[in-house]
N, C-alpha and C positions, 0 to 999 in steps of 0.2 A: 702414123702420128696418133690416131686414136686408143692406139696399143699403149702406147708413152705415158701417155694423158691418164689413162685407164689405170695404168700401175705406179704413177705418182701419187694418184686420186688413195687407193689403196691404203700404200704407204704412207699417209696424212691421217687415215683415217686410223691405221693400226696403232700409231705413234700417238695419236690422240686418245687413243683410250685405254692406253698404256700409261699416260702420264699421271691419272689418281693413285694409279699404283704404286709407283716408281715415286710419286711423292709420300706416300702413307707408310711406305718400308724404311724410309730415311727417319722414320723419327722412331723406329722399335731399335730397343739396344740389345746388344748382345747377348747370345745365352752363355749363362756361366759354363767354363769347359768342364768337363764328367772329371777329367782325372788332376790331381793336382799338380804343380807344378814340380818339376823336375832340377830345376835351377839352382846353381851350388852344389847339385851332389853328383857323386860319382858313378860313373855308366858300369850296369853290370858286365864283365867279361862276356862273352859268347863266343860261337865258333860258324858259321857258314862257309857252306861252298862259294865258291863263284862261278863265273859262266863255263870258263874254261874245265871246273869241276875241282881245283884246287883248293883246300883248305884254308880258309881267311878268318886268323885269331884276332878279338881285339887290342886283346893283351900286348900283343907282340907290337904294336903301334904306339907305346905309350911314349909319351914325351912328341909324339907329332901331329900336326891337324889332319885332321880325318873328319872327311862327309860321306855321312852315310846318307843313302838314296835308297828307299826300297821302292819297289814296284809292284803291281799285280797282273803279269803276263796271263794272255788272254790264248792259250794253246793245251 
């Protein structure tokens, strides 16, 4: 019981003084993004592999939706 009590107590206290915080970041606005927008224009061609080690052109996709998803594996 006094374990319980102990890590609620904690948890009240963490949450509490996280709260100036948590309210002072809510009023900074946004940083302008570094690179400009992209919007309207056209994606350059490129060529990657994929998992399987196959060649994936973007070109060859044109006329269909495509998402692209990069990742940064960690191996």
């Amino acid at each position: 019981m006094y374990l319980v009590l102990m890590s609620r107590s904690v948890l009240l206290a963490i949450l509490v003084s996280l709260l100036p915080i948590m309210v002072a970041a809510q009023g900074k606005p946004y940083p302008k993004p570094q690179v400009p927008s992209a919007s309207g224009k056209p994606i350059p061609d490129f060529t990657l592999k994929d998992r399987s080690g196959k060649r994936f052109n973007l070109s060859s996709q044109r006329g269909k939706c495509v998402l692209l998803y990069f990742y940064r594996g960690y191996w």
